[in-house]
C-alpha positions as CSV (number, residue, x, y, z in Angstrom):
1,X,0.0,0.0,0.0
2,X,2.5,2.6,0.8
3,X,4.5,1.9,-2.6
4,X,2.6,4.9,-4.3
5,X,3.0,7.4,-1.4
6,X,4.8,10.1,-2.6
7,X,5.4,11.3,0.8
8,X,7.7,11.1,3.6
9,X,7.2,8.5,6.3
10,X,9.6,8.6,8.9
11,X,8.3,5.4,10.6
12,X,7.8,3.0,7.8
13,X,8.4,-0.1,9.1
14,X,9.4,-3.6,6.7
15,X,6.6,-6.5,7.9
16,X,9.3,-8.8,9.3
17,X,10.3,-6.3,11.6
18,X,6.4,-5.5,12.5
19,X,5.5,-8.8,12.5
20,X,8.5,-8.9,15.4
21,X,7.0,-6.2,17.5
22,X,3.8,-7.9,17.5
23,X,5.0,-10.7,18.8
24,X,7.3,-9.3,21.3
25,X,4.3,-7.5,23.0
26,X,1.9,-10.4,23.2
27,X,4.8,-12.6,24.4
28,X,5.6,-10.2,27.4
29,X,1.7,-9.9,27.8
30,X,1.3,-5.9,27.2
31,X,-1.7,-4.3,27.2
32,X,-1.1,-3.1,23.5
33,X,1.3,-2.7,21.5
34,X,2.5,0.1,19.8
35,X,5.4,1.1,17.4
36,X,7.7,2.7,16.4
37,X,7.9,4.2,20.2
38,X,8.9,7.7,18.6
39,X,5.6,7.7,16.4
40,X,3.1,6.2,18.8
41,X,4.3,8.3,21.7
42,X,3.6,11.5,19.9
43,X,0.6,10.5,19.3
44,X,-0.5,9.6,22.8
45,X,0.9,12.9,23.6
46,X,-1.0,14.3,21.2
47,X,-4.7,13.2,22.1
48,X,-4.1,16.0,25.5
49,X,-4.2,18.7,23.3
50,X,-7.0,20.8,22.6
51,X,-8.5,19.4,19.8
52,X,-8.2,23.3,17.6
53,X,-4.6,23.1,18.7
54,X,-4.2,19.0,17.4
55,X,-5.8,19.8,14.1
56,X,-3.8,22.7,13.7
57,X,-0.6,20.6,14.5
58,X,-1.3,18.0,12.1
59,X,-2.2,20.0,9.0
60,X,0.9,21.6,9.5
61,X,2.8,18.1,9.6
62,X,1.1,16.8,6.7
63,X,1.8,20.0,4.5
64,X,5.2,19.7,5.7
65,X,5.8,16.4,4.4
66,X,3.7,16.5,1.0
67,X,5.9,17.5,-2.0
């Protein structure tokens, strides 16, 4: 799916290496599991704002990285 992106994506990840994190996190039992850390940790962050403020933020972001 992400062949035709003509965008940046910082935390592409290769399925093996996915497919690894998944099974990491239901082997040690976590609640969920989430990567990459950088990525989903912004996010998470994120969801606090005001949502005016979060909008803002990601239009700017996704301008940023179309060409």
């Amino acid at each position: 799916m992400t062949s035709r992106a003509d965008y940046f994506m910082p935390a592409l990840m290769q399925p093996d290496q996915a497919a690894h994190e998944i099974l990491a996190g239901l082997e040690r039992g976590d609640f969920e599991t989430h990567f990459p850390r950088r990525f989903t940790t912004l996010l998470k962050i994120a969801q606090w704002l005001p949502r005016r403020l979060y909008f803002y933020l990601l239009a700017r972001a996704i301008a940023r990285s179309t060409p």
